[in-house]
N, C-alpha and C positions, 0 to 999 in steps of 0.2 A: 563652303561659304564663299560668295563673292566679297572680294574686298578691293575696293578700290585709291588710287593717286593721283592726286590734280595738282595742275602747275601753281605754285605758289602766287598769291596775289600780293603781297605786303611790296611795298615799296623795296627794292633793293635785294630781295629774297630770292637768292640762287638757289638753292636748298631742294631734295625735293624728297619726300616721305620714305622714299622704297626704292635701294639700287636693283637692279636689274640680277646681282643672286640673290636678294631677299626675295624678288619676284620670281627666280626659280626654283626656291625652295619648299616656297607654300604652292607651286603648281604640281611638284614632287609629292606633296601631300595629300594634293588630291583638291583641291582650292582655284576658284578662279582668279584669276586678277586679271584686274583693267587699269588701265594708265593713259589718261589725258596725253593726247599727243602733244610731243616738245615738254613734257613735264621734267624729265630728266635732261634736257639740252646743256643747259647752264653751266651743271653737274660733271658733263664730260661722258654723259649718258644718253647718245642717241633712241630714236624709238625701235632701231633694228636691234638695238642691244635687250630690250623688251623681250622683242617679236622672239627672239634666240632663244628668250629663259623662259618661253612659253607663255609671254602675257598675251593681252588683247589691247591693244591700241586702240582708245574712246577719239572720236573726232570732239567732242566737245565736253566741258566741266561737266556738264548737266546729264549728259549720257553718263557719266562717274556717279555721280552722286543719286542719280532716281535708280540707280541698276544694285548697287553696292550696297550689303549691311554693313560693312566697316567703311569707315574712310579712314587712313593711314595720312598724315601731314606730319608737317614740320611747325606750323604756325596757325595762333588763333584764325579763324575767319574774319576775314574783315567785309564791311558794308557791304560788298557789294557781293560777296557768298552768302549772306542770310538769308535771302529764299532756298535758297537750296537743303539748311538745318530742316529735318523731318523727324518723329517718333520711329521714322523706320528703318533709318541707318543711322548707325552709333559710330560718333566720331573720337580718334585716339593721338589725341597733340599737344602739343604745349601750348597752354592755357593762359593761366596766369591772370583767374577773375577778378583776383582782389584789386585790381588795376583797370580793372573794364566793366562796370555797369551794362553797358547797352548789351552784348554781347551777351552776358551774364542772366540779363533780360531775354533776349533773343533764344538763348538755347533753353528759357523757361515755357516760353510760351509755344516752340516748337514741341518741348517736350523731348529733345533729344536726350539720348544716353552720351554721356561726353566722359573721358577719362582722359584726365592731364599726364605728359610724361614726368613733368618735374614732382609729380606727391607721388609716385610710385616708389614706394619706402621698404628695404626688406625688414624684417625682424632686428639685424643688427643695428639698426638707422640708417644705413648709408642708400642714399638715393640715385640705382644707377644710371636712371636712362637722362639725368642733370649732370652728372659728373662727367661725358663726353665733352658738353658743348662749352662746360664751366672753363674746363681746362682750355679749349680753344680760346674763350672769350678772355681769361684769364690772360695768356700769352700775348691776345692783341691788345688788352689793355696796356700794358707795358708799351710795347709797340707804338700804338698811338700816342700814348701820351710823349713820349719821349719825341716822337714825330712834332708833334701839335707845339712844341716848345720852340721849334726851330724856324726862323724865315724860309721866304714870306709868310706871312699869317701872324695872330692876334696875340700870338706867345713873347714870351720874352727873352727869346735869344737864346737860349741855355743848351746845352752838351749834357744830359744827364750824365755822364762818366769823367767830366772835366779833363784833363790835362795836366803836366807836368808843374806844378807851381801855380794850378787854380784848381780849386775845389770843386769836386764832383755835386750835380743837383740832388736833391733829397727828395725822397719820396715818401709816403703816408698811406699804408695801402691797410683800410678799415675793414675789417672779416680776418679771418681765420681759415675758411674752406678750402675746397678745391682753385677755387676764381684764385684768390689770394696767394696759394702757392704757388699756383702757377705765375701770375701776374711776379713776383716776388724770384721768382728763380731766372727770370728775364731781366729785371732789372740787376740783379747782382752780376748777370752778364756785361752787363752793359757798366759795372761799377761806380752805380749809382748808391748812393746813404738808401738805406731802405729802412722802417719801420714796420713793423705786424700790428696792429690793434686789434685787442678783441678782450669780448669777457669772458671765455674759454679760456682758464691759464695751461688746464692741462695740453690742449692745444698748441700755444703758446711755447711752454714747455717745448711739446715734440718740434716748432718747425724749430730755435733754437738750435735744438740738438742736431735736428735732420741737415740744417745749413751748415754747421759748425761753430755756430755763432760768429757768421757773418753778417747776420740782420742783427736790430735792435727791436724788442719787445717790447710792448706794455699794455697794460690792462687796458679798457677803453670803459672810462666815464664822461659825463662832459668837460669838465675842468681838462681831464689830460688828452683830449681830444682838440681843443682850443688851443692847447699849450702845443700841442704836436704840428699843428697845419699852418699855426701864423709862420709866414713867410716861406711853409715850404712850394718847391717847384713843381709838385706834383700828385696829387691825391687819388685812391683810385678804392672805391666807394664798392664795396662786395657783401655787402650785407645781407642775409637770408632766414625768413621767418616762414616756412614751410607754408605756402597756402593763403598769406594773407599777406598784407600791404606790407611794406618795407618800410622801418622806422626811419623818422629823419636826424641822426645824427650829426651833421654839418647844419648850422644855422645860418642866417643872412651873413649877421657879422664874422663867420666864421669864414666863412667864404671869402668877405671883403680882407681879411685877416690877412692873405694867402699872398695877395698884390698882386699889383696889375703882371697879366702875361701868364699868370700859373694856369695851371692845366687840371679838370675835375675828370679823369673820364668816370660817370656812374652807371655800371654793370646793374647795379639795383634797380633801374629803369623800370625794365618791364613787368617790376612791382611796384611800380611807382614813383621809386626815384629813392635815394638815401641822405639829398642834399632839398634846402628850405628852397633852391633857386632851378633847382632839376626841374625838365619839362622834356616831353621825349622827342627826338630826333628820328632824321632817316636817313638811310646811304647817302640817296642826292642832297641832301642839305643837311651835314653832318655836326655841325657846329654854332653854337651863339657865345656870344660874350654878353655876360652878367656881372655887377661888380668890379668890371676888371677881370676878371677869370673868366678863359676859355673853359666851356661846358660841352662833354662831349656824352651826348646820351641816347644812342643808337639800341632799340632796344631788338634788335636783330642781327647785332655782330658776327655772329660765325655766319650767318650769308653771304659775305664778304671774301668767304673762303670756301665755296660752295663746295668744291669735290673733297678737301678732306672732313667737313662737316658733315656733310651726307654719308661716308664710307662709316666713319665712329659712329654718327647718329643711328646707321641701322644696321650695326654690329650690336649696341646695345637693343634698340628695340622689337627684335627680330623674336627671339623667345617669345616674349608676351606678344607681339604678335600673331605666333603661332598658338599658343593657348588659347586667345581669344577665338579663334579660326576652328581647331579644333575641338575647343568641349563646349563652343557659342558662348557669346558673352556673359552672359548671368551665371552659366558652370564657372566658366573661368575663375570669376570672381571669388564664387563659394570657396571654388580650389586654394585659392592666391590670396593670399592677406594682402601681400607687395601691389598687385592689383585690384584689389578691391579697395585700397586705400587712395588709390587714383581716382574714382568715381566723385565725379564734381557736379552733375546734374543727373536727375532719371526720372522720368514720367512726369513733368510737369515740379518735379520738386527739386530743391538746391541741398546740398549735402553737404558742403562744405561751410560750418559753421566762423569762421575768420571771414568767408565773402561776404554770407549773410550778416555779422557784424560790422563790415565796412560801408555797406548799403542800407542797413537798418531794416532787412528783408527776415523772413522765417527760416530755419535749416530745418532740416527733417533730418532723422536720424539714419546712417548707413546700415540698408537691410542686407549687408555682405559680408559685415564686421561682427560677428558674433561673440 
């Protein structure tokens, strides 16, 4: 199979599908690959490091994508890669339609085969090729937020970890998952009040135990969701509904609740947001103030950190890559529950039932999922 990687187009997006041993692995196999030159630069991945693991260096996107039945990315296409979506190369990245109409549109009317990395689900639940970048994003939420609180900028002054004879900031970090833990094991570094919300007790339960109980728990409804955020310094919005938009748990007033200078950053962005005032941001212009509260809603965070996100990023997607390569994508599928649960568009039809409820479009039923 050829399979091809293009330089990432999203604002801010170091990131790039395929390190240079994934590209020698599938050449081991027996597979072409081609790689947009400078796609890996960013990365810490020149094109000789390519050229070494036997790829072929594309001078241009459009040589990648007319040449390749896979495309390998990191990130939905954006505007100005739509011509390039075809029936005849099936693209495998992080999607995330419940959030993007056009797009949604665009890979209908091309008719592409598209599989997202975040619903590639195994049998257990656990979703690996999300659980890389979750943990990254997780980690910088912390990070930033705690950054975003400090002069200069719109924050209010604060030390998450305070000082001898002044009180540590508080934190409010909404989910339970990967995002959350991680997010959550940074801030106890930093000794900060930390809170878990979520309505997973068992959840709840394990991070409890897992911390030692040095967080503080509690269920998440709206009542203890309001009661939790007024006046804290710091919220960090992880909410996840596999495939479909991300519920808005924080309302206006909720927000306004928090005072001026608190900090939201919402990880839930790139389905949409999990706050009433969320609107999505970009590296270059990382920040608004809403309410009073700084709003930090980058929905491309581990870009930010381009060589350890690309090295985890295709650590996990390398298998299913290689599956897809090996037994061509509709075997794969047949093969792989965990990948055929990816399948978000194919031949003209949507298969993800949450997008098409988010758009008011028809889903078709997955001919992979038997």
């Amino acid at each position: 199979m050829r399979i091809g990687t293009v330089r990432e187009r999203k604002d801010g997006e170091a990131r790039v599908g395929l390190t240079p041993e994934g590209a020698y692995a599938l050449t081991l196999r027996g597979h072409q690959v081609l790689i947009e030159t400078g796609a890996g630069r960013a990365s810490g991945f020149p094109d000789a490091a390519y050229i070494t693991s036997g790829a072929t260096i594309a001078a241009t996107a459009t040589e990648v994508w007319s040449t390749a039945n896979l495309v390998v990315k990191v990130k939905e296409p954006i505007e100005s890669e739509y011509p390039f979506l075809s029936a005849g190369t099936a693209l495998f990245t992080y999607l995330h339609l419940a959030a993007d109409r056009d797009l949604t549109e665009r890979l209908l009317a091309a008719g592409t085969t598209s599989l997202a990395y975040e619903l590639v689900r195994k049998v257990d639940g656990t979703m690996p090729l999300l659980a890389p970048m979750s943990q990254v994003a997780g980690r910088m939420a912390a990070e930033i937020g705690a950054a975003l609180l400090r002069h200069p900028g719109p924050g209010r002054g604060k030390l998450m970890g305070g000082v001898a004879g002044v009180p540590p900031g508080r934190a409010v970090i909404i989910g339970s998952g990967t995002v959350a833990t991680a997010a959550a094991r940074v801030l106890m570094g930093l000794d900060a009040r930390v809170t878990v919300m979520s309505r997973d007790l068992a959840r709840l339960a394990y991070l409890q135990e897992h911390f030692g109980g040095r967080i503080a728990t509690r269920v998440s409804n709206p009542q203890a969701v309001a009661e939790e955020v007024a006046g804290a310094d710091l919220a960090i919005l992880s909410v996840l509904v596999p495939g479909a938009a991300a519920p808005h748990v924080l309302s206006r007033e909720m927000v306004r609740s928090m005072g001026p200078g608190a900090v939201i950053v919402d990880v839930s962005i790139d389905q949409g947001g999990a706050a009433e005032t969320s609107r999505v941001t970009s590296h270059s212009d990382p920040i608004y103030v809403e309410e009073g509260v700084v709003h930090y809603c980058v929905s491309n965070m581990p870009g930010a950190v381009p060589q350890t996100s690309t090295q985890a990023l295709t650590s996990a997607t390398l298998p299913y890559i290689e599956a897809l390569a090996d037994f061509g994508i509709e075997e794969a599928m047949r093969g792989d529950r965990a990948l055929a649960e990816s399948l978000s568009t194919h031949r003209g039809l949507l298969i993800r039932g949450p997008v098409a409820e988010a758009f008011g479009l028809q889903a078709a039923p997955n001919p992979f999922l038997v």
